[in-house]
FIPA-14605 format. One record per atom (N, C-alpha, C, CB): residue number from 1; residue in one letter; atom name; z, x, y. Coordinates in steps of 0.02 Angstrom, whole numbers, plus 50000, padded with zeros to 5 digits. Atoms other than C-alpha are relative to their C-alpha. Glycine has a CB too. Layout:
! residues N
(atom NUM,"a","CA",(Z,X,Y)),
...
! end
This chain:
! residues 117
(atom 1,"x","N",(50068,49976,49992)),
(atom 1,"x","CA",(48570,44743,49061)),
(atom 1,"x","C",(49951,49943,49987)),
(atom 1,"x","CB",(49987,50058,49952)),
(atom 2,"x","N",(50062,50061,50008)),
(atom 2,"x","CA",(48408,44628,49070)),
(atom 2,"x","C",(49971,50039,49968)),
(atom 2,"x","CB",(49954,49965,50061)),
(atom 3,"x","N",(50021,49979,50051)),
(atom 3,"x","CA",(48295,44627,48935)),
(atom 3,"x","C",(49925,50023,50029)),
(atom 3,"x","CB",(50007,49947,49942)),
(atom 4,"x","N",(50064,49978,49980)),
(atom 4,"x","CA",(48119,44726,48948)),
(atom 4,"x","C",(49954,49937,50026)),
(atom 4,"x","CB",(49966,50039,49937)),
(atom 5,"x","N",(50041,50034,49981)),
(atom 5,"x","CA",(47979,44623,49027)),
(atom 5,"x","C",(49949,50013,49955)),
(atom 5,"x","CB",(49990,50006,50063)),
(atom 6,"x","N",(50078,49997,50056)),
(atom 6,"x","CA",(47833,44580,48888)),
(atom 6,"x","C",(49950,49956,50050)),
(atom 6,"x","CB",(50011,49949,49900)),
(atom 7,"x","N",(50072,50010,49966)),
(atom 7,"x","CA",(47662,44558,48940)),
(atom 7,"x","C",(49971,49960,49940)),
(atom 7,"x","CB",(49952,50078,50022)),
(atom 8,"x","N",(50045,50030,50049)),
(atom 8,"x","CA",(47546,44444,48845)),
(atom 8,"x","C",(49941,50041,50012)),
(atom 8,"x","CB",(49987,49920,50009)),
(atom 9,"x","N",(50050,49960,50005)),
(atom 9,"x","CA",(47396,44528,48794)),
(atom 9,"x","C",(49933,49956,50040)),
(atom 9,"x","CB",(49991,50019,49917)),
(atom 10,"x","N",(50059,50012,49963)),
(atom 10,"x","CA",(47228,44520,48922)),
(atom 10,"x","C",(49958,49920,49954)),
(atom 10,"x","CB",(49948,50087,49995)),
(atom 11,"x","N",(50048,50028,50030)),
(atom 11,"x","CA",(47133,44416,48797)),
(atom 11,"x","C",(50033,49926,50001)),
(atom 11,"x","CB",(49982,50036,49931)),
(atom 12,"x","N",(49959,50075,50007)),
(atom 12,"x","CA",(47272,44266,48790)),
(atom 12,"x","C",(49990,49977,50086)),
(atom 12,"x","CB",(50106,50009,49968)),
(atom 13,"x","N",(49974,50038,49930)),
(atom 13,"x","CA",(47292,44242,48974)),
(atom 13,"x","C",(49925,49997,50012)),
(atom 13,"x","CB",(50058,50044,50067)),
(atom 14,"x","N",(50090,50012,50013)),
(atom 14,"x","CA",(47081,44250,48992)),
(atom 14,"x","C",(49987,49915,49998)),
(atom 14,"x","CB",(49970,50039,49905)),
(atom 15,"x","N",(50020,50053,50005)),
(atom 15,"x","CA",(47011,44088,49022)),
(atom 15,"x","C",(49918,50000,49929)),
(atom 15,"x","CB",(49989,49982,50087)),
(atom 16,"x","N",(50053,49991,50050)),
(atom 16,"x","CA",(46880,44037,48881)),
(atom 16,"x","C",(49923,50021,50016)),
(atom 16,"x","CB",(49997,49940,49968)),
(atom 17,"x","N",(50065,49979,49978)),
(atom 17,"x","CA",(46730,44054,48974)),
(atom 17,"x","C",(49977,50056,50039)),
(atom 17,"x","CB",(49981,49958,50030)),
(atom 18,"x","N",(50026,49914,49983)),
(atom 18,"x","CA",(46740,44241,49002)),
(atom 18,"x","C",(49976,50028,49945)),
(atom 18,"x","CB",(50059,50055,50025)),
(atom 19,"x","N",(50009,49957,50072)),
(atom 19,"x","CA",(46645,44341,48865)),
(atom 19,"x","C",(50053,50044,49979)),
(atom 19,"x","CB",(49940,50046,50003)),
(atom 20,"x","N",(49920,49963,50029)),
(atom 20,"x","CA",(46758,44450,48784)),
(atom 20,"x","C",(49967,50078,50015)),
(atom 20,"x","CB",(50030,49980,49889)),
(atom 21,"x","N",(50021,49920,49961)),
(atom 21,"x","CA",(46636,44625,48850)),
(atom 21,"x","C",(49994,49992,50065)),
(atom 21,"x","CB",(49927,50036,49979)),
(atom 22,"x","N",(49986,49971,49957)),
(atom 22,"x","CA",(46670,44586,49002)),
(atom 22,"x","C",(50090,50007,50026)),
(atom 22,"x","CB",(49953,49971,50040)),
(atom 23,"x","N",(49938,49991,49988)),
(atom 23,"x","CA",(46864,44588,48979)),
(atom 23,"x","C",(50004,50080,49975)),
(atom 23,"x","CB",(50047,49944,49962)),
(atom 24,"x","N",(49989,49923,50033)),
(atom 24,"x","CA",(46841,44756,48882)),
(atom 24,"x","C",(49981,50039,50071)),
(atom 24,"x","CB",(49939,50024,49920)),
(atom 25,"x","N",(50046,49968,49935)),
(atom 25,"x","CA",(46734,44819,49045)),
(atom 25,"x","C",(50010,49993,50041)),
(atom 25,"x","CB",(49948,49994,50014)),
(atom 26,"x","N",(49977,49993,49912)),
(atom 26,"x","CA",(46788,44764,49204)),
(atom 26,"x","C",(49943,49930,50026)),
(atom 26,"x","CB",(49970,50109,50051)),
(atom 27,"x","N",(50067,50031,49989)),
(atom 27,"x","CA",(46672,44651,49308)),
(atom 27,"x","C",(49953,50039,50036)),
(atom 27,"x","CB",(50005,49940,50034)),
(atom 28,"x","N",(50048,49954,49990)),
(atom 28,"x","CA",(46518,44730,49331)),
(atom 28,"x","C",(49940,49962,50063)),
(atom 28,"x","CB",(49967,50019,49917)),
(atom 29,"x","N",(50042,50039,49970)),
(atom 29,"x","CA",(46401,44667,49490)),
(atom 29,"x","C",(49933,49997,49960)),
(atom 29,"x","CB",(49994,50023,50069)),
(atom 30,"x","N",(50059,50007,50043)),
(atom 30,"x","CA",(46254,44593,49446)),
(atom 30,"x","C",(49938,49968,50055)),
(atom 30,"x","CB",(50021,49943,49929)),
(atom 31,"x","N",(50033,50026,49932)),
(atom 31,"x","CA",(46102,44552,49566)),
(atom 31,"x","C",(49896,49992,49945)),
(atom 31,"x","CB",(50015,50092,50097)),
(atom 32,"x","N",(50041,50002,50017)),
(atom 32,"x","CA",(45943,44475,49546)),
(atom 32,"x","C",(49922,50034,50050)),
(atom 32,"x","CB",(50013,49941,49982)),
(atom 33,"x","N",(50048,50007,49987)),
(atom 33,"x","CA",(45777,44546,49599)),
(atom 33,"x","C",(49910,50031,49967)),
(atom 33,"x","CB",(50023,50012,50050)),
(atom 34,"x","N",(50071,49975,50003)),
(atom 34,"x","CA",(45593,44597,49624)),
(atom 34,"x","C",(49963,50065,49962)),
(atom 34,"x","CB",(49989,50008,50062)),
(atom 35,"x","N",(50028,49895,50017)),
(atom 35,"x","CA",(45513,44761,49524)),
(atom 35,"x","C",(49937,50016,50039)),
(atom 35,"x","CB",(49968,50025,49898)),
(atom 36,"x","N",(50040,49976,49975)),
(atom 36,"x","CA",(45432,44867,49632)),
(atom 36,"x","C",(49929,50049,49956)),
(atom 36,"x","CB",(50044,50029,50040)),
(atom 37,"x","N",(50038,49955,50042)),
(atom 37,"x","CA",(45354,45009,49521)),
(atom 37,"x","C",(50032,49992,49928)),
(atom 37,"x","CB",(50003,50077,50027)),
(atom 38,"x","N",(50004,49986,50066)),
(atom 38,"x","CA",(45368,45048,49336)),
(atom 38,"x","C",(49972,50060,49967)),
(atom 38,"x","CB",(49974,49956,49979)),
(atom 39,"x","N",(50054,49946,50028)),
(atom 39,"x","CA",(45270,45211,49333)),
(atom 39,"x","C",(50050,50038,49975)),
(atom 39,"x","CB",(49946,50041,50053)),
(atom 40,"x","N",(49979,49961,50054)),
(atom 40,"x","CA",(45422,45310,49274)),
(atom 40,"x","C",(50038,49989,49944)),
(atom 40,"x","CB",(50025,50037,50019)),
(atom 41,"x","N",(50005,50014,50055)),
(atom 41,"x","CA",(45475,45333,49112)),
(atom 41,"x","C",(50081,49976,50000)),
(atom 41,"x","CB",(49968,50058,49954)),
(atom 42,"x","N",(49941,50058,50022)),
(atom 42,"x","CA",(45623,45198,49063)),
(atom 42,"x","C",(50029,50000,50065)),
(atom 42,"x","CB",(50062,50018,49933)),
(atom 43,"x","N",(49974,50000,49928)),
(atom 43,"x","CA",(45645,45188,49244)),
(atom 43,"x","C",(49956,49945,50064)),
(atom 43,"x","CB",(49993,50086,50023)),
(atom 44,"x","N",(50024,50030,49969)),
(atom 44,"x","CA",(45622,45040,49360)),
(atom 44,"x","C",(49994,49998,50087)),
(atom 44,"x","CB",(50020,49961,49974)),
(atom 45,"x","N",(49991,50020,49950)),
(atom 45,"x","CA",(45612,45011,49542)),
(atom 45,"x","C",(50004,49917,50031)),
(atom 45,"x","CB",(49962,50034,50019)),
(atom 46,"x","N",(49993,50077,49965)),
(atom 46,"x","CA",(45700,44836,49612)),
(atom 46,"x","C",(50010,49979,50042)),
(atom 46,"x","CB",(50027,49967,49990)),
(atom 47,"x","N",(50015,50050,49928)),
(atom 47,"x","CA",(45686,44755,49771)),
(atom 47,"x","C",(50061,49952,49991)),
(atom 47,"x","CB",(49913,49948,50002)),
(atom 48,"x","N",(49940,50057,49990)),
(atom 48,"x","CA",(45858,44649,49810)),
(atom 48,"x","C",(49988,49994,50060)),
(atom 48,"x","CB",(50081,50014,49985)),
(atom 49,"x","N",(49975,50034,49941)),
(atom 49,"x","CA",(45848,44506,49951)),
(atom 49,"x","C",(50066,49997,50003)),
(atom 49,"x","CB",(49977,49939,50007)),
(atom 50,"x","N",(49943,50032,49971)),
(atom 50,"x","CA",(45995,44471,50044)),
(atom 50,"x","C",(49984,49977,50066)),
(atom 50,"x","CB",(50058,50043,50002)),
(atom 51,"x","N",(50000,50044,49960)),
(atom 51,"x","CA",(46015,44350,50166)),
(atom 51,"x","C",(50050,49976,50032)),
(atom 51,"x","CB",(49978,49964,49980)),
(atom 52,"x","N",(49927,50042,50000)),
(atom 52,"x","CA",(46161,44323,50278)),
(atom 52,"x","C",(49962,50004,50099)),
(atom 52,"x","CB",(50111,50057,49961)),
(atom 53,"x","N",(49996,50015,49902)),
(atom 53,"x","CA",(46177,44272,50483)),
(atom 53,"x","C",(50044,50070,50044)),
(atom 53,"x","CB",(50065,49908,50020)),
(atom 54,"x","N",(49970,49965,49961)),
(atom 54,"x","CA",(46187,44403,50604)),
(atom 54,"x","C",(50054,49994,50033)),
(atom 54,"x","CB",(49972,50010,50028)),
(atom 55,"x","N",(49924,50015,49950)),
(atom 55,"x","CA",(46360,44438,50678)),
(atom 55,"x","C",(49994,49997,50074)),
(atom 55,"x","CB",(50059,50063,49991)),
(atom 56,"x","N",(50016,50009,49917)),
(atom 56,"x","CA",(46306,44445,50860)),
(atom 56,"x","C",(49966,49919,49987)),
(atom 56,"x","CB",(49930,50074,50043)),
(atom 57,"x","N",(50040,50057,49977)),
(atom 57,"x","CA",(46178,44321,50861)),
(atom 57,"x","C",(49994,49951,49949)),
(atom 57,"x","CB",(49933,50019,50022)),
(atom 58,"x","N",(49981,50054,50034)),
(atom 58,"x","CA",(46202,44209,50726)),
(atom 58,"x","C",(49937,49992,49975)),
(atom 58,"x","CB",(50033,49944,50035)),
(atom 59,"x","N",(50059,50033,50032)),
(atom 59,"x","CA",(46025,44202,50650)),
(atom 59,"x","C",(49967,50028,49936)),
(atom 59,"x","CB",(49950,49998,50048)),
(atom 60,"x","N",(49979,49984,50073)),
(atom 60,"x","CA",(46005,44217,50490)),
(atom 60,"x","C",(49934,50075,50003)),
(atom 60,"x","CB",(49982,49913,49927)),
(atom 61,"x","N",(50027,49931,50027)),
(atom 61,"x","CA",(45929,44397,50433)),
(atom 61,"x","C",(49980,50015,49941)),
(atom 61,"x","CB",(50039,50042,50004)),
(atom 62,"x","N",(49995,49979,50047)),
(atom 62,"x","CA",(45841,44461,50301)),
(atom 62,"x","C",(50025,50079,49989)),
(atom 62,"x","CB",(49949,49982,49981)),
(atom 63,"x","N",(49987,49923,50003)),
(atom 63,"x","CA",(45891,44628,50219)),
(atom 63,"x","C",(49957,50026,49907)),
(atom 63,"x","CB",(50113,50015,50006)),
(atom 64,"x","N",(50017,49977,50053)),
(atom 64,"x","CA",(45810,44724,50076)),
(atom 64,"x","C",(50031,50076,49986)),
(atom 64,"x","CB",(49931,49994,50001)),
(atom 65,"x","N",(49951,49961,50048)),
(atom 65,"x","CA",(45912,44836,49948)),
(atom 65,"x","C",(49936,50049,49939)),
(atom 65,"x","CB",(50063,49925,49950)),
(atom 66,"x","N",(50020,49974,50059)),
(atom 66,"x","CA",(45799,44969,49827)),
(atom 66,"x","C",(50050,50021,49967)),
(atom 66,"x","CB",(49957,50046,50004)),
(atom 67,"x","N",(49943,49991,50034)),
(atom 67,"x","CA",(45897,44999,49660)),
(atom 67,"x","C",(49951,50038,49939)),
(atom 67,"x","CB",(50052,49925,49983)),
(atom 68,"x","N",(50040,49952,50051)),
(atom 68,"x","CA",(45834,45124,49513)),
(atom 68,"x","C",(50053,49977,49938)),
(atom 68,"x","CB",(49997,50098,50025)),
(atom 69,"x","N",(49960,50023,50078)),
(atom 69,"x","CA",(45882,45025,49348)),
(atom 69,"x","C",(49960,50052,49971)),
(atom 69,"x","CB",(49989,49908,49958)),
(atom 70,"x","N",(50022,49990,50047)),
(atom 70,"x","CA",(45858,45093,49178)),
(atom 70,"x","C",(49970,49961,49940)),
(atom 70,"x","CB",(50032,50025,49992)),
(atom 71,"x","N",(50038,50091,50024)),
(atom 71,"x","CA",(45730,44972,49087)),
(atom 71,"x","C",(49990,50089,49920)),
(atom 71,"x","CB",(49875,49933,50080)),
(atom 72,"x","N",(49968,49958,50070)),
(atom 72,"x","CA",(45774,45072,48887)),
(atom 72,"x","C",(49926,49986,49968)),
(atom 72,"x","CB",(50085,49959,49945)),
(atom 73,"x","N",(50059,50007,50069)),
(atom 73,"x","CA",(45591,44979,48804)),
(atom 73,"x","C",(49952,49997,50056)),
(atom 73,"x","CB",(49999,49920,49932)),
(atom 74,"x","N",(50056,50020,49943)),
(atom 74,"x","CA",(45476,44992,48975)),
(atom 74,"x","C",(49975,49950,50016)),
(atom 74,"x","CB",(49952,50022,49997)),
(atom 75,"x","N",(50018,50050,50005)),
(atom 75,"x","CA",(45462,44815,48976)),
(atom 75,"x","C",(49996,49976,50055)),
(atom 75,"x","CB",(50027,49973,49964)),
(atom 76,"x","N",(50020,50048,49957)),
(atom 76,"x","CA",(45469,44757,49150)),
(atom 76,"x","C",(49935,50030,50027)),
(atom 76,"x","CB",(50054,49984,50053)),
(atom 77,"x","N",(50069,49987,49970)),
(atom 77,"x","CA",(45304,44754,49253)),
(atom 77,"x","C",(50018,49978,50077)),
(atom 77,"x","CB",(49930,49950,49959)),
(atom 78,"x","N",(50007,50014,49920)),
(atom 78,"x","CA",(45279,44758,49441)),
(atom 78,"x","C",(49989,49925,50022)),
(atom 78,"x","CB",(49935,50042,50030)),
(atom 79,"x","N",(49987,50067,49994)),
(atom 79,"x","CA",(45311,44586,49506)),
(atom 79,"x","C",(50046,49964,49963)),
(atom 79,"x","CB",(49949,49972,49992)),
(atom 80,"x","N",(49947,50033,50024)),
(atom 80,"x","CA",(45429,44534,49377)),
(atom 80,"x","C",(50070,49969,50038)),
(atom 80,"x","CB",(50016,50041,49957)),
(atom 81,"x","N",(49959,49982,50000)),
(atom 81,"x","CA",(45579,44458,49428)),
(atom 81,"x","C",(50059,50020,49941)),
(atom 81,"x","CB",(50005,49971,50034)),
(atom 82,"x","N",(49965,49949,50055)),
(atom 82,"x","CA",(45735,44554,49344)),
(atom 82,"x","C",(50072,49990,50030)),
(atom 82,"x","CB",(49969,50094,50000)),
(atom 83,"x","N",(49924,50005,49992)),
(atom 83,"x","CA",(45931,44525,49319)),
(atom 83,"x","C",(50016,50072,49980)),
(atom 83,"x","CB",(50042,49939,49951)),
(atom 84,"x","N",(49988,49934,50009)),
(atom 84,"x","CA",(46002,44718,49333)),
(atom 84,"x","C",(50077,50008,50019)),
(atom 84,"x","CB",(49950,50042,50042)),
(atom 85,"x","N",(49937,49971,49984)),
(atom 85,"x","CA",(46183,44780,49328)),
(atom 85,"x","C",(50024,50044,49984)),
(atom 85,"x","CB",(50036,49977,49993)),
(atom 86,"x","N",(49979,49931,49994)),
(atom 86,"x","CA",(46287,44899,49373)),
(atom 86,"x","C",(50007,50027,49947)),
(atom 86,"x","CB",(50052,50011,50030)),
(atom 87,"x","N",(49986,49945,50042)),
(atom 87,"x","CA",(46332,45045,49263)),
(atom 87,"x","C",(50036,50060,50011)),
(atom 87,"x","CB",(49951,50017,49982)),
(atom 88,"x","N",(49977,49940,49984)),
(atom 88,"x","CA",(46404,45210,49251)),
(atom 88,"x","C",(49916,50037,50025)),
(atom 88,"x","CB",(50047,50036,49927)),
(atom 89,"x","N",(50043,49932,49966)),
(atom 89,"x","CA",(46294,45362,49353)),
(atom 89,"x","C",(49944,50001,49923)),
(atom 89,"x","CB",(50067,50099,50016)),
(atom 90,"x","N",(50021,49975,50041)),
(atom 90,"x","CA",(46144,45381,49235)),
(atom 90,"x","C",(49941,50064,50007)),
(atom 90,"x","CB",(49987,49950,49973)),
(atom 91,"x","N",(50029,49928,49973)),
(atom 91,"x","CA",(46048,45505,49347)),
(atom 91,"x","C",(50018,50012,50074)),
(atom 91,"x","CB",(49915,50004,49995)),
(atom 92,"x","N",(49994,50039,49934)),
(atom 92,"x","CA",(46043,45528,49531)),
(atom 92,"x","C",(49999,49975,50009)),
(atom 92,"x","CB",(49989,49994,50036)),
(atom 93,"x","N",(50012,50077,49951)),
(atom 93,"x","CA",(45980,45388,49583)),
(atom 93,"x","C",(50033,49929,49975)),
(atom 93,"x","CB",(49912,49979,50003)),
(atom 94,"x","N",(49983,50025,50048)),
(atom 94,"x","CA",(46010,45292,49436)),
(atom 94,"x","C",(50067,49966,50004)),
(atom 94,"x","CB",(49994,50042,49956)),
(atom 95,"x","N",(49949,50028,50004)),
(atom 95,"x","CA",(46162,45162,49428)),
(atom 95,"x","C",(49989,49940,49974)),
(atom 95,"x","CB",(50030,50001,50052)),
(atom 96,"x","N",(49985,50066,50015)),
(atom 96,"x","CA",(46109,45004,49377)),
(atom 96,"x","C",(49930,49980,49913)),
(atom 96,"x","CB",(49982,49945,50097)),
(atom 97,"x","N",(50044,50014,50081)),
(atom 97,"x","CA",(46016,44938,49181)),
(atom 97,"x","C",(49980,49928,50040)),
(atom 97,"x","CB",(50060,49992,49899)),
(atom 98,"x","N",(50045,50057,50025)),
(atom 98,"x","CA",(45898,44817,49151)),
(atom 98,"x","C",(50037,49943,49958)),
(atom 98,"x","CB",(49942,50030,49954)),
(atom 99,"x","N",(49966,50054,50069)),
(atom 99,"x","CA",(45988,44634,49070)),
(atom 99,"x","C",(49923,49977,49968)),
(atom 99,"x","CB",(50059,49906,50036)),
(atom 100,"x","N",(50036,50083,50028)),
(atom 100,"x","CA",(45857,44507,49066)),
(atom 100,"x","C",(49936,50006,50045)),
(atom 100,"x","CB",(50055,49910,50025)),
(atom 101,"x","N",(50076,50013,49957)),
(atom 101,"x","CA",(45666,44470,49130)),
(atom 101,"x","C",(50009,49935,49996)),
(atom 101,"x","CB",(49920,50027,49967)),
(atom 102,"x","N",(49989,50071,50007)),
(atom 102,"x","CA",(45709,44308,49197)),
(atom 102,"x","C",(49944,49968,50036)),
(atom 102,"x","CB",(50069,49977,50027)),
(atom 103,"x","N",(50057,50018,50012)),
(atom 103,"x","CA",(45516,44278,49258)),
(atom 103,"x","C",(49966,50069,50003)),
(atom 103,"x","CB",(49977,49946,50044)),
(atom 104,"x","N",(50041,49951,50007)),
(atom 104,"x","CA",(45373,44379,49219)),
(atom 104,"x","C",(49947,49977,50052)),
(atom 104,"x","CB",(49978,50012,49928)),
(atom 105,"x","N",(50053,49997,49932)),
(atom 105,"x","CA",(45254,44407,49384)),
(atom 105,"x","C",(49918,49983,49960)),
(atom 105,"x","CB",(50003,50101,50046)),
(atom 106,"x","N",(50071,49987,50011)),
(atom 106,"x","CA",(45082,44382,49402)),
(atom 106,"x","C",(49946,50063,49976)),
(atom 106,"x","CB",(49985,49987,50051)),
(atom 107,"x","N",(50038,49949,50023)),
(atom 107,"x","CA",(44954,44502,49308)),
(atom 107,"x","C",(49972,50013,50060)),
(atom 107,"x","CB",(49956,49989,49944)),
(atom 108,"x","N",(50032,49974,49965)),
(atom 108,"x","CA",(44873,44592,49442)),
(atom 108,"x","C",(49932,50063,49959)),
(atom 108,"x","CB",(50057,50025,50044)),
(atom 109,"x","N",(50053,49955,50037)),
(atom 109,"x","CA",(44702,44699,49418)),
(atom 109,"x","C",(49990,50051,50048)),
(atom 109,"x","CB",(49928,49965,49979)),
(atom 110,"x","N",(50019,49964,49947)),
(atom 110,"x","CA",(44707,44858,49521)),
(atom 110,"x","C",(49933,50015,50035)),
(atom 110,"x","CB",(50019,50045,49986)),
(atom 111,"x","N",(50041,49993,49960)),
(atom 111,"x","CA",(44567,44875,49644)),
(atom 111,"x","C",(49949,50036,49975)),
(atom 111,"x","CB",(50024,50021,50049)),
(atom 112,"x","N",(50029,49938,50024)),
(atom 112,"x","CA",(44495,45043,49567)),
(atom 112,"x","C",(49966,49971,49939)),
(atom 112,"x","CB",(50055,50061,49986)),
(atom 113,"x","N",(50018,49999,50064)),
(atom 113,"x","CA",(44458,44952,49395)),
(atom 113,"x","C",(49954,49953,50002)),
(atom 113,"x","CB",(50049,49992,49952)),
(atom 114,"x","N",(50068,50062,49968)),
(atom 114,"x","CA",(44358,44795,49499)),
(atom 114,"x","C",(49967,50035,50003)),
(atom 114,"x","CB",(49995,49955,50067)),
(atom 115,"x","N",(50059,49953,49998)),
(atom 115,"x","CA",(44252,44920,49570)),
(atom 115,"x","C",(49958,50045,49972)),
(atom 115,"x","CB",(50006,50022,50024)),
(atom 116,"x","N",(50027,49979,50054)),
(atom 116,"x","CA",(44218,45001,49435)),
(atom 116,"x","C",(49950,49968,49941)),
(atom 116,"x","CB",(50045,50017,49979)),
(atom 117,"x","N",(50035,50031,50030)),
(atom 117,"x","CA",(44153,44851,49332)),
(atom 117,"x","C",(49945,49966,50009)),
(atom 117,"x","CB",(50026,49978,49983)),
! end
């Protein structure tokens, strides 16, 4: 009889420069973009470019992606850009969190509050 086959445990065979939550977790996509709105509550709207070359005609294409993160302290603002990844289902729409505000947009002054002053 041959002897059982042992496995070394996930964490040994792991190269060092994987964190160690995303060996517990899986890899999780991760995409950078634009926030559209912010008006609901712990709930963002993000704008993802992509950019690849049409298969017929070969010229490069843009494409835009909306994605409904969960931003937990209401912190991003319209224009920000924003690193967001996936997740488990957190409502309908809902699939992807808030990491990082990796720039913060221009302040804008809505229209209504010029005219007013």
């Amino acid at each position: 009889m041959s002897e059982p086959i042992t496995t070394a445990p996930v964490s040994a065979t792991a190269p060092a420069s994987v964190p160690a939550a995303a060996l517990e977790r899986g890899h999780r996509k991760e995409r950078i973009g634009e926030v559209l709105s912010s008006k609901m509550a712990k709930t963002i709207v993000v704008r993802v470019q992509r950019r690849f070359p049409h298969p017929k005609f070969k010229k490069v294409v843009t494409s835009y992606t909306k994605f409904y993160a969960h931003d937990e302290k209401n912190e991003a603002k319209p224009g920000d850009t924003v690193l967001i990844q996936e997740t488990r289902p957190l409502s309908k729409l809902k699939r992807w969190r808030l990491i990082k505000i990796v720039e913060r947009g221009e302040e804008t002054i809505p229209v209504a509050e010029t005219a007013a002053a």
